[in-house]
C-alpha positions as CSV (number, residue, x, y, z in Angstrom):
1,X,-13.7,4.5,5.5
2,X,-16.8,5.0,3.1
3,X,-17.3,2.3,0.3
4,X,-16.6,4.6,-2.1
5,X,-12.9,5.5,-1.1
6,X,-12.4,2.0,-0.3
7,X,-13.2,0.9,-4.3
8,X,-10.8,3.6,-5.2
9,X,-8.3,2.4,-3.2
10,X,-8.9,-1.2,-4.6
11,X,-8.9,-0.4,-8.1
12,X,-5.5,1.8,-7.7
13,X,-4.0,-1.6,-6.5
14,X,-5.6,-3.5,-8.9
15,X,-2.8,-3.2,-11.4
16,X,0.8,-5.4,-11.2
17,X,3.2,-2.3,-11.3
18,X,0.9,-0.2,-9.1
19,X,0.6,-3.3,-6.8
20,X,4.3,-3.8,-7.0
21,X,5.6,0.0,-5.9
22,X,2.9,0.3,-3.8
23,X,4.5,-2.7,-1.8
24,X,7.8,-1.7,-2.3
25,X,6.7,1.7,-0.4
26,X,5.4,0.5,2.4
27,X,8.3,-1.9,2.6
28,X,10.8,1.1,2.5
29,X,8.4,2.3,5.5
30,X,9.3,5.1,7.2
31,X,12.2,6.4,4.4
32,X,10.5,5.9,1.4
33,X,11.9,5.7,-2.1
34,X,12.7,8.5,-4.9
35,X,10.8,8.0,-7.6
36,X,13.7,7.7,-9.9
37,X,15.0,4.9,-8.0
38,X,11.3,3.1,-8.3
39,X,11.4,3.4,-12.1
40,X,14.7,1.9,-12.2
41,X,13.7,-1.2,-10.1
42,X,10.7,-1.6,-11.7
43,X,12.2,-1.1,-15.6
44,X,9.5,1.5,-16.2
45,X,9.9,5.0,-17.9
46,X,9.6,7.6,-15.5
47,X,6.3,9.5,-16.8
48,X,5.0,6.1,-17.0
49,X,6.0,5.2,-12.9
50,X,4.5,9.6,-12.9
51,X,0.7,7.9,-14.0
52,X,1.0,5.2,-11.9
53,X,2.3,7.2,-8.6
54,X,-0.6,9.9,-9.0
55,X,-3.5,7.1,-9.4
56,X,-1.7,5.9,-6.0
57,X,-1.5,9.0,-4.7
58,X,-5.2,10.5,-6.0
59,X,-6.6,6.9,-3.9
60,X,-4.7,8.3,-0.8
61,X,-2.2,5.4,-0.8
62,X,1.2,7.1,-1.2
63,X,2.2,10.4,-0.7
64,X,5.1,12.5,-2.5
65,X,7.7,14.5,-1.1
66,X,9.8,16.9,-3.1
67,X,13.5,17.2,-1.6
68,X,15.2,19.4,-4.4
69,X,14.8,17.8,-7.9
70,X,13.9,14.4,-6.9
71,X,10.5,12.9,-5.5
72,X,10.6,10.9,-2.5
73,X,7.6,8.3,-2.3
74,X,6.1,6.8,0.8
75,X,3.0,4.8,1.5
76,X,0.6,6.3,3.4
77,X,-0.1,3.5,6.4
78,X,-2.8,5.5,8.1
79,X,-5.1,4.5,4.8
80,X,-3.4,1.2,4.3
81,X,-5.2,0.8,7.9
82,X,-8.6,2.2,7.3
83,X,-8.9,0.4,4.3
84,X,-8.0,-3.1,6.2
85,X,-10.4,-2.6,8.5
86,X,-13.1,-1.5,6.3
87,X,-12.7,-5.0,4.5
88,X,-12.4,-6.9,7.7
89,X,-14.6,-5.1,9.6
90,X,-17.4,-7.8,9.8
91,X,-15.0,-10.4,9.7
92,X,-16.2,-14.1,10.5
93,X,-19.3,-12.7,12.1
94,X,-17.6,-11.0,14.8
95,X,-15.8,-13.9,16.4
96,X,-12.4,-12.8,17.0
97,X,-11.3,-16.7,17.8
98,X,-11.9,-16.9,14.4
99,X,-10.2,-14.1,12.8
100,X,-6.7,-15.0,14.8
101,X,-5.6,-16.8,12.1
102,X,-6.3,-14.0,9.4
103,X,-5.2,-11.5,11.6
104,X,-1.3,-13.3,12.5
105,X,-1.3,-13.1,8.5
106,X,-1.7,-9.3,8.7
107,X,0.9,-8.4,11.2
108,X,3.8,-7.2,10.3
109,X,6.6,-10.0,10.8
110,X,8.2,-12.8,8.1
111,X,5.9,-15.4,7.5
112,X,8.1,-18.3,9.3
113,X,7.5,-16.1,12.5
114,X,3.9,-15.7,12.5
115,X,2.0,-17.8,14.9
116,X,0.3,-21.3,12.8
């Protein structure tokens, strides 16, 4: 990933309701979520949640699927990746005994299961 789609990437998340659906989407991983449904949970008009979604969507985070007259939502984990290993990529100088720790916090299980 170059530096520059990595900052747009960062600055789409860097925002509490863009944060918050973008979370929820990859939660909802592989389904998704209609848009109307996201504006709902998150108590935010819908051409508001509309602004949000395309800053998401323009930083290649989430992707939109029309199915009739609704919008289904879904994050878009090949970017989530490159942009995770573009910000660890030089992580703790290499030593991968050393990024273990970082790297159990990463995976994708419930906190209480992750390896100490």
């Amino acid at each position: 990933m170059e530096k520059k789609r990595a900052i747009l990437a960062l600055a789409a998340l860097a925002q509490t309701t863009r944060l918050d659906v973008f979370r929820a989407l990859v939660a909802a991983e592989p389904t998704g979520v209609a848009a109307g449904d996201l504006a709902r949970r998150f108590a935010v008009p819908a051409n508001t949640l509309s602004a949000h979604l395309n800053v998401l969507a323009h930083a290649g985070l989430v992707k939109g699927e029309r199915k009739g007259r609704s919008i289904t939502y879904r994050a878009e984990l090949a970017q989530v990746r490159l942009l995770l290993g573009f910000m660890l990529k030089d992580c703790c100088g290499g030593n991968p005994d050393a990024c273990g720790p970082l790297l159990d916090q990463i995976v994708c299980c419930p906190e209480k299961a992750c390896p100490s």
